[in-house]
N, CA, C and O atoms as a GROMACS GRO file, in nm:
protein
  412
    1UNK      N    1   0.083  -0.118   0.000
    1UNK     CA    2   0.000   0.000   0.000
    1UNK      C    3   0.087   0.124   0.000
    1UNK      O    4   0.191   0.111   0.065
    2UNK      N    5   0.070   0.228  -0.052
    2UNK     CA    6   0.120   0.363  -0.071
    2UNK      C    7   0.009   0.489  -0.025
    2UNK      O    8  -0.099   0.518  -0.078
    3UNK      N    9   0.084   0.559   0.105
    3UNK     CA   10  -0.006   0.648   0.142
    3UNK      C   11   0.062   0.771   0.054
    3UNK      O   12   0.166   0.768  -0.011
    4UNK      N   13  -0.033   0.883   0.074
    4UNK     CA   14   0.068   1.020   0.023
    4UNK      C   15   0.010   1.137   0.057
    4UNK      O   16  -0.082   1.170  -0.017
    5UNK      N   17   0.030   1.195   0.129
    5UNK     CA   18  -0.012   1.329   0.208
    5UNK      C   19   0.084   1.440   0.111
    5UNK      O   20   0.201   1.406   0.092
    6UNK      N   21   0.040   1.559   0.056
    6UNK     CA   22   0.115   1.648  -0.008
    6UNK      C   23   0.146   1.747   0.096
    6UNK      O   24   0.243   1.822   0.107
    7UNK      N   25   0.045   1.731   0.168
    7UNK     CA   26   0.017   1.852   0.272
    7UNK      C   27  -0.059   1.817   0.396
    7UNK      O   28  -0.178   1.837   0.423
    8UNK      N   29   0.041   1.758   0.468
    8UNK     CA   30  -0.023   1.673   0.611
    8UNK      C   31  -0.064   1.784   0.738
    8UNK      O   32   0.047   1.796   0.790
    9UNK      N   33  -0.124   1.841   0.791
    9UNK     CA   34  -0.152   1.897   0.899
    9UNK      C   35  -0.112   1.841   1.030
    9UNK      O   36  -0.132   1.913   1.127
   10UNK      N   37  -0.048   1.702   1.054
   10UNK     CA   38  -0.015   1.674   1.142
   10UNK      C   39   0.047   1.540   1.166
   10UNK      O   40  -0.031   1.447   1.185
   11UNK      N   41   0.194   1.512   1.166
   11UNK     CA   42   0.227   1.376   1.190
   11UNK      C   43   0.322   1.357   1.298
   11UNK      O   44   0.422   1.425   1.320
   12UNK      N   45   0.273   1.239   1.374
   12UNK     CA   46   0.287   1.236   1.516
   12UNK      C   47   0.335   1.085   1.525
   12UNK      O   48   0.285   1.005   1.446
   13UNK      N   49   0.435   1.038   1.622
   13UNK     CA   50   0.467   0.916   1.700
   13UNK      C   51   0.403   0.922   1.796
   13UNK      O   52   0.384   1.021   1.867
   14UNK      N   53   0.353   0.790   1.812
   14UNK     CA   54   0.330   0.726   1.959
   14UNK      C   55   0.369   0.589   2.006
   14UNK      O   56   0.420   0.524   1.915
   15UNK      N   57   0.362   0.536   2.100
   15UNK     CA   58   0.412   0.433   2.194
   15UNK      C   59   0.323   0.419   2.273
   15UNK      O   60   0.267   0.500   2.346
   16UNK      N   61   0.302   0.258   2.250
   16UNK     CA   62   0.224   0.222   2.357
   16UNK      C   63   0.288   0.109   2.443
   16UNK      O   64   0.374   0.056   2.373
   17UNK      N   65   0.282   0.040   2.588
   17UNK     CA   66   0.300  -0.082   2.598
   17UNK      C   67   0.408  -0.039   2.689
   17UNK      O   68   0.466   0.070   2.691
   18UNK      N   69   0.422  -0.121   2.749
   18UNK     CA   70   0.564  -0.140   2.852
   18UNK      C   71   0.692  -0.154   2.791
   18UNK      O   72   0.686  -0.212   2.683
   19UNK      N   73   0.804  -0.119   2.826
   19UNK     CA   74   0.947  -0.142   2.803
   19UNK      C   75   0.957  -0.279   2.736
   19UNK      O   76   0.920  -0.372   2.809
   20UNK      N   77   1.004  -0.315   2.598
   20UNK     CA   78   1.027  -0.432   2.605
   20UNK      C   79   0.889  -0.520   2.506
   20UNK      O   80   0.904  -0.634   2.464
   21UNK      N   81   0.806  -0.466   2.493
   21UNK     CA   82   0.639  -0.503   2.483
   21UNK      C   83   0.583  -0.374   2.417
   21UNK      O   84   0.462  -0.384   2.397
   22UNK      N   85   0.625  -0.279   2.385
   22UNK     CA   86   0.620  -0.148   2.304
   22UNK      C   87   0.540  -0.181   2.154
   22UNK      O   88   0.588  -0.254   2.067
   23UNK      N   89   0.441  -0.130   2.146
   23UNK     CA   90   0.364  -0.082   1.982
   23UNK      C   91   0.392   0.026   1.947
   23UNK      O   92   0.349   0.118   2.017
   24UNK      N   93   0.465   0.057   1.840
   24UNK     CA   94   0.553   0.196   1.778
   24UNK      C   95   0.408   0.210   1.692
   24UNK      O   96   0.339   0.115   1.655
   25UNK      N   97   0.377   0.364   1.667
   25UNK     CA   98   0.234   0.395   1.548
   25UNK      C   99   0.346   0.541   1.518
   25UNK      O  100   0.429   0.608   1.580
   26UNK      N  101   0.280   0.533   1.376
   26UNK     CA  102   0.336   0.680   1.299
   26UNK      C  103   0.154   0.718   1.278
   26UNK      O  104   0.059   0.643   1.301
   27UNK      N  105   0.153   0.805   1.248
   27UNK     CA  106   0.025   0.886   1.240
   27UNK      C  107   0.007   1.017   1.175
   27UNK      O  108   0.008   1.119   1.243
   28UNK      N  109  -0.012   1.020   1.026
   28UNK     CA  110  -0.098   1.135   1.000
   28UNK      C  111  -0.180   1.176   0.940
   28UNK      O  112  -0.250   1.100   0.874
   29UNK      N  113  -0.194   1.270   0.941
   29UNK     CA  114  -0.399   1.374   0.937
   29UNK      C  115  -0.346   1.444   0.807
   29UNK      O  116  -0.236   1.498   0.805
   30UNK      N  117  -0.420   1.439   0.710
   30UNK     CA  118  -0.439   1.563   0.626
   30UNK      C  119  -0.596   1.590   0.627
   30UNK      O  120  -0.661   1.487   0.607
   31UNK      N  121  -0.667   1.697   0.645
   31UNK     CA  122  -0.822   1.699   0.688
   31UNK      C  123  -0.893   1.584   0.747
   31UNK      O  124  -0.902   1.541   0.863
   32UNK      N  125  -0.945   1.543   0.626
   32UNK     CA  126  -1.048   1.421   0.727
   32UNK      C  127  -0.970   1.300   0.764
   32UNK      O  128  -0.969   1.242   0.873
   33UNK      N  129  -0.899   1.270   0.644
   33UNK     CA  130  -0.796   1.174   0.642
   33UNK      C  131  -0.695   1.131   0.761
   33UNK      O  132  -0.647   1.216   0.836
   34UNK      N  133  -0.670   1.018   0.770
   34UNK     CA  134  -0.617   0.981   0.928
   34UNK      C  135  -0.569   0.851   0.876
   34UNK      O  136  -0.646   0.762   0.839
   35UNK      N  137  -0.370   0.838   0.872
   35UNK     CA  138  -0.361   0.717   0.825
   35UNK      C  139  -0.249   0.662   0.971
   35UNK      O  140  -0.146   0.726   0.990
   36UNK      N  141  -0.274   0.583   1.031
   36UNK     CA  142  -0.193   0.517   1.157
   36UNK      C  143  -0.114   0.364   1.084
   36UNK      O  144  -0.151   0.282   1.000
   37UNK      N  145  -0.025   0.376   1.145
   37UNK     CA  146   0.077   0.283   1.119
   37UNK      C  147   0.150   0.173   1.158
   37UNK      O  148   0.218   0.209   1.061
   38UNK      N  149   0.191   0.099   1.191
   38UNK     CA  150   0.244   0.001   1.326
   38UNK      C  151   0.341  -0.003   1.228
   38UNK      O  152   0.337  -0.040   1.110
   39UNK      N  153   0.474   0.065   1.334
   39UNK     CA  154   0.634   0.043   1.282
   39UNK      C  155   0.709   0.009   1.375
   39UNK      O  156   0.697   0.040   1.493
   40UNK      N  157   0.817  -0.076   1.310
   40UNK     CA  158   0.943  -0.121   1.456
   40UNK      C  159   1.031   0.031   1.461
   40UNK      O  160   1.047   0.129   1.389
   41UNK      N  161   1.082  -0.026   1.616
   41UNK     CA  162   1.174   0.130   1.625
   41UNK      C  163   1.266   0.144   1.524
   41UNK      O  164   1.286   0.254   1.472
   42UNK      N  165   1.316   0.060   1.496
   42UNK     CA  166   1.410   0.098   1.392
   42UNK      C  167   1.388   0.206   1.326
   42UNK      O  168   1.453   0.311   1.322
   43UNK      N  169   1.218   0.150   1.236
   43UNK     CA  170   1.219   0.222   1.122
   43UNK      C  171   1.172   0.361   1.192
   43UNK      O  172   1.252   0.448   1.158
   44UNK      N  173   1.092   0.403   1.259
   44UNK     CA  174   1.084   0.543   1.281
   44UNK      C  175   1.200   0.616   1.384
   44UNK      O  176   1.180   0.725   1.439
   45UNK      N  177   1.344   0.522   1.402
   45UNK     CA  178   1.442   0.609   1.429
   45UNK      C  179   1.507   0.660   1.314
   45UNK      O  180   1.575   0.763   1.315
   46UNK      N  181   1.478   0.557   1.168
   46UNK     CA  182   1.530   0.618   1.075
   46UNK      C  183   1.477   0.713   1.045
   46UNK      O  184   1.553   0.808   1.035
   47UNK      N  185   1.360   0.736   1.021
   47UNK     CA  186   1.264   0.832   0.963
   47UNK      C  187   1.317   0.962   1.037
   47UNK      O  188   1.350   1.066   0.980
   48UNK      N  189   1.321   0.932   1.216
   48UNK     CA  190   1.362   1.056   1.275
   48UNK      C  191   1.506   1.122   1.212
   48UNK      O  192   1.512   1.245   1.219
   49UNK      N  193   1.603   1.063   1.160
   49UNK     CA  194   1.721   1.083   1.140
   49UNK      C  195   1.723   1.168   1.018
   49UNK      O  196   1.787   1.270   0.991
   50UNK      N  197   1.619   1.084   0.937
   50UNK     CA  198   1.639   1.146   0.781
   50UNK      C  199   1.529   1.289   0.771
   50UNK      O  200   1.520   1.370   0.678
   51UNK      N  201   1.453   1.283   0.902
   51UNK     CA  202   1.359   1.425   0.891
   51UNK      C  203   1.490   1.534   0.924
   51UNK      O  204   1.512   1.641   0.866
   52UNK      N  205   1.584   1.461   1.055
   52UNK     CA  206   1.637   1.573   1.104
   52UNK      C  207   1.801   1.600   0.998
   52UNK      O  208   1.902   1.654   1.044
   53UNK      N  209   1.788   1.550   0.862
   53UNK     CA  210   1.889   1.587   0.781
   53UNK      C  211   1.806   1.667   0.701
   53UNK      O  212   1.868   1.746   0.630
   54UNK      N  213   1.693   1.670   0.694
   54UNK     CA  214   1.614   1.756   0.584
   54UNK      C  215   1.644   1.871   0.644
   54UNK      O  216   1.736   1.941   0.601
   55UNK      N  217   1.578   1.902   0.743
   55UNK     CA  218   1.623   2.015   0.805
   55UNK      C  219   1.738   2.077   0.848
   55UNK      O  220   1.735   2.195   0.882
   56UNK      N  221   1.838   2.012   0.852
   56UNK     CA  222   1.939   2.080   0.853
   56UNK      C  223   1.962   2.139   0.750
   56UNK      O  224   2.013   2.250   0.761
   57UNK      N  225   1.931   2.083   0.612
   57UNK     CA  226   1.958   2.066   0.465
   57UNK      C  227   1.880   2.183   0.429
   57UNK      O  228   1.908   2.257   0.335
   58UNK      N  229   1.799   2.195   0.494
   58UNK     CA  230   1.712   2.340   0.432
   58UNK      C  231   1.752   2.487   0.534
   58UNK      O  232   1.690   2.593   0.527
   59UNK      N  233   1.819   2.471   0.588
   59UNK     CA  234   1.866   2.569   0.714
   59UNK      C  235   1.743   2.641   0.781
   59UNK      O  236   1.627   2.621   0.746
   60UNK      N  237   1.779   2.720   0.873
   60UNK     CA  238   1.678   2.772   0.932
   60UNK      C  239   1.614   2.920   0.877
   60UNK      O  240   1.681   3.011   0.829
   61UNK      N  241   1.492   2.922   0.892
   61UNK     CA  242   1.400   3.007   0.791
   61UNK      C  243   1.456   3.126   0.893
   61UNK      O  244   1.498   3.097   1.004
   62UNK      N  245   1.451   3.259   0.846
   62UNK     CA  246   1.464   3.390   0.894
   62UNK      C  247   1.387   3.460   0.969
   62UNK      O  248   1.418   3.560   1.032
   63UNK      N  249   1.237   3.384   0.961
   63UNK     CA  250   1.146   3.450   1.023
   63UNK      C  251   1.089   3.413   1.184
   63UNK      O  252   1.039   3.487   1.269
   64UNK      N  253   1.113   3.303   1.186
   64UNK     CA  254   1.116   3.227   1.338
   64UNK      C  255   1.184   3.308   1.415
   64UNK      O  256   1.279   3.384   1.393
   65UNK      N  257   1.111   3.279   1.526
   65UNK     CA  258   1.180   3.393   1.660
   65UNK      C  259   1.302   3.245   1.708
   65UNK      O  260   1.291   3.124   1.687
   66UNK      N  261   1.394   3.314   1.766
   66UNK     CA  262   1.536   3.241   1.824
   66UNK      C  263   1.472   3.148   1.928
   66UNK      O  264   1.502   3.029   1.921
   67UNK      N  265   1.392   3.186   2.019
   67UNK     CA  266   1.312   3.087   2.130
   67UNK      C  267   1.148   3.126   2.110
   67UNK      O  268   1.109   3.237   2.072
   68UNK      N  269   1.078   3.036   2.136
   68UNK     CA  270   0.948   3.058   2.196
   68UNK      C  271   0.914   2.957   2.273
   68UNK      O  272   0.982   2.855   2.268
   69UNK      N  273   0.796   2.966   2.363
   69UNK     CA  274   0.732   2.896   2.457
   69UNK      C  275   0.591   2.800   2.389
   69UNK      O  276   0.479   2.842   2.362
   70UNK      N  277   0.647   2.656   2.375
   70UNK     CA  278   0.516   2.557   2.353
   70UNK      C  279   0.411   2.569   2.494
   70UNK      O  280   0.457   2.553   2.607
   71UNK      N  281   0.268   2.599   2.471
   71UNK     CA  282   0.199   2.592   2.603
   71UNK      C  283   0.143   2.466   2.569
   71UNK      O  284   0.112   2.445   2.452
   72UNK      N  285   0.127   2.375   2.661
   72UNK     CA  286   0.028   2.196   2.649
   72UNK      C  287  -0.066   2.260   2.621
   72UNK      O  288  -0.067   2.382   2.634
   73UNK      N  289  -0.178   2.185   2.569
   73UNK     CA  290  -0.290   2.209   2.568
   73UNK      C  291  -0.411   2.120   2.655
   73UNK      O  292  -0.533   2.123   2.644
   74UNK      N  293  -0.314   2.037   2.752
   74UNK     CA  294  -0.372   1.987   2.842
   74UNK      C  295  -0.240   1.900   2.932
   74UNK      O  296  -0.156   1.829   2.876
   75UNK      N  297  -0.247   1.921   3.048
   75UNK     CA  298  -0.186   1.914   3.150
   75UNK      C  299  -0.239   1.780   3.238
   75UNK      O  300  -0.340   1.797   3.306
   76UNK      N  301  -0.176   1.651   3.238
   76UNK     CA  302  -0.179   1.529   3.281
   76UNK      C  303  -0.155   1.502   3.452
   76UNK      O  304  -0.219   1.433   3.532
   77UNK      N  305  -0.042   1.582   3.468
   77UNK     CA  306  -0.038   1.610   3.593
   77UNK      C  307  -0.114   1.670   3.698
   77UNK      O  308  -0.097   1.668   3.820
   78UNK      N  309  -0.232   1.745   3.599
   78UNK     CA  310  -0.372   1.803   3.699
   78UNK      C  311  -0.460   1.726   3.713
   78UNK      O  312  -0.553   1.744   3.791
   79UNK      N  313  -0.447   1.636   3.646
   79UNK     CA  314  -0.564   1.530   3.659
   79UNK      C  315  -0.555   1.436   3.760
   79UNK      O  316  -0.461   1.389   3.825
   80UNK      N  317  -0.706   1.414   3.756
   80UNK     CA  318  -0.705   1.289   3.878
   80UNK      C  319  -0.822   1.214   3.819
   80UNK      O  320  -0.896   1.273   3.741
   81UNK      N  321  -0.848   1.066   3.857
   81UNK     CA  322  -0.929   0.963   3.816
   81UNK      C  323  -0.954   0.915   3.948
   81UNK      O  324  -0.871   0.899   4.038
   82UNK      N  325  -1.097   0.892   3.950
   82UNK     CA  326  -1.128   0.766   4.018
   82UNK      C  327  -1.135   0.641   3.979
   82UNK      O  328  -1.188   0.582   3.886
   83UNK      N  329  -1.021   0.591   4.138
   83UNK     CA  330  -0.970   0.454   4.094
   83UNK      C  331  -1.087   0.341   4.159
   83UNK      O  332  -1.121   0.235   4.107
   84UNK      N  333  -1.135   0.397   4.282
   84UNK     CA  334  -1.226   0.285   4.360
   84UNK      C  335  -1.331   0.367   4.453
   84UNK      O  336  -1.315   0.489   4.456
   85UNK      N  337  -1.426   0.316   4.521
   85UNK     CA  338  -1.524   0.408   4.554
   85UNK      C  339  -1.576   0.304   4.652
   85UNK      O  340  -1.623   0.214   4.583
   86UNK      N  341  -1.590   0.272   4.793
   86UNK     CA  342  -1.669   0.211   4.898
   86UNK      C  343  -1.794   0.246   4.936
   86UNK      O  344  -1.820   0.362   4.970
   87UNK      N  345  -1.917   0.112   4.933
   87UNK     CA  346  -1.971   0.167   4.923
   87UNK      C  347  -2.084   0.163   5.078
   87UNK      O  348  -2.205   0.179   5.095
   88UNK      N  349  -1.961   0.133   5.175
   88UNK     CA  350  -2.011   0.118   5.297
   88UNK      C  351  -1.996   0.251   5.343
   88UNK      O  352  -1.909   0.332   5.311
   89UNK      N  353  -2.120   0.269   5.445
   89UNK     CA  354  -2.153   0.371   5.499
   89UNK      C  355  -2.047   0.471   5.605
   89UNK      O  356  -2.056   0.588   5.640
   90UNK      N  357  -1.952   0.368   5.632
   90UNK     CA  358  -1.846   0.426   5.680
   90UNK      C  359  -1.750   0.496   5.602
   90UNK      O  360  -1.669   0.575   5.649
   91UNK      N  361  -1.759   0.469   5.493
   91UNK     CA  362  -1.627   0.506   5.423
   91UNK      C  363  -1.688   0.505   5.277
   91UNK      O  364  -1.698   0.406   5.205
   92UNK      N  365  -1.740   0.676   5.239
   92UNK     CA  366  -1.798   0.702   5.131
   92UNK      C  367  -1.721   0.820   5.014
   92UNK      O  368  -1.755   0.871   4.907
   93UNK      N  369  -1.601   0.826   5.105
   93UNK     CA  370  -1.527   0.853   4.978
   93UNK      C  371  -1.415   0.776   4.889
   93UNK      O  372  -1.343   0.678   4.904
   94UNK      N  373  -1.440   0.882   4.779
   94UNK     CA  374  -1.360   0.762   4.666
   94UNK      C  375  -1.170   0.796   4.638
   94UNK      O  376  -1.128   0.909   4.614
   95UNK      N  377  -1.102   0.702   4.647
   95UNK     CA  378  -0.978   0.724   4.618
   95UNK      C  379  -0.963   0.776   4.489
   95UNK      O  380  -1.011   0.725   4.388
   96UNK      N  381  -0.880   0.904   4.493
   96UNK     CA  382  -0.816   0.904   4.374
   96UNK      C  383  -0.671   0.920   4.335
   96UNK      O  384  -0.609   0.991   4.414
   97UNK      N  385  -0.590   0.866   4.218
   97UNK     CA  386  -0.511   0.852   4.203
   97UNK      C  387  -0.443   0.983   4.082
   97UNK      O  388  -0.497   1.004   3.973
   98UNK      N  389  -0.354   1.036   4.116
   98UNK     CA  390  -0.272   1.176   4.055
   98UNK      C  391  -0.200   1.144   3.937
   98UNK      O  392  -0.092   1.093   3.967
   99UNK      N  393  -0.218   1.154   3.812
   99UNK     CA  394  -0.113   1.130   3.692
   99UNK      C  395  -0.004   1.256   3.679
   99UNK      O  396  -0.020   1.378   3.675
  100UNK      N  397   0.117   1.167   3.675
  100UNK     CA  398   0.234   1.281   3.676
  100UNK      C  399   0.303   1.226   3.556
  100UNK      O  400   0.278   1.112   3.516
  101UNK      N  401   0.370   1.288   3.510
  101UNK     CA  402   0.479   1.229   3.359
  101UNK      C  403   0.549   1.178   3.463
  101UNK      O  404   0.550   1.195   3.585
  102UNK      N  405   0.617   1.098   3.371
  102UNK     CA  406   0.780   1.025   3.414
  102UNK      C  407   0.870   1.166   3.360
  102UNK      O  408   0.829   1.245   3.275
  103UNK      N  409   0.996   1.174   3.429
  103UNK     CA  410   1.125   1.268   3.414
  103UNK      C  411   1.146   1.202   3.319
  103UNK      O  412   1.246   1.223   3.250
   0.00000   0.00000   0.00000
């Protein structure tokens, strides 16, 4: 199969799975379009390698500011889930558990 985006709006890695037990996905969007992938690391360390020779290869555009600030657009570490909930009369509140990134 042959995908071909001329003009992708968005292509993204992800990882799923434990150390060892890992599902590598490449992923991208051009409008409606949404094509996901299952790749070994290999191949999307190559991919990373040969994106980051393109860019060197094209140098840096003039108009970009020297630094700017990425803001998340959602913050993992504010969140909380309920994990369990008792439903004895003594003890009617529910635990919850805090998601933080790994360093």
């Amino acid at each position: 199969m042959k995908y071909e985006f001329d003009a992708p709006d968005k292509v993204m890695v992800g990882v799923r799975g434990e150390v060892g037990n890992r599902l590598f996905l490449l992923q991208a969007r051009q409008g409606r379009r949404l094509v996901i992938l299952k790749c070994e690391k290999v191949q999307l360390a190559a991919l990373a390698q040969w994106i980051s020779q393109v860019i060197d290869d094209m140098g840096r555009p003039g108009h970009l500011p020297d630094d700017f600030t990425l803001e998340p657009e959602y913050e993992a570490s504010r969140s909380t889930r309920r994990t369990s909930c008792s439903r004895s009369p003594s003890s009617r509140r529910a635990r919850t558990t805090t998601w933080r990134p790994s360093p």
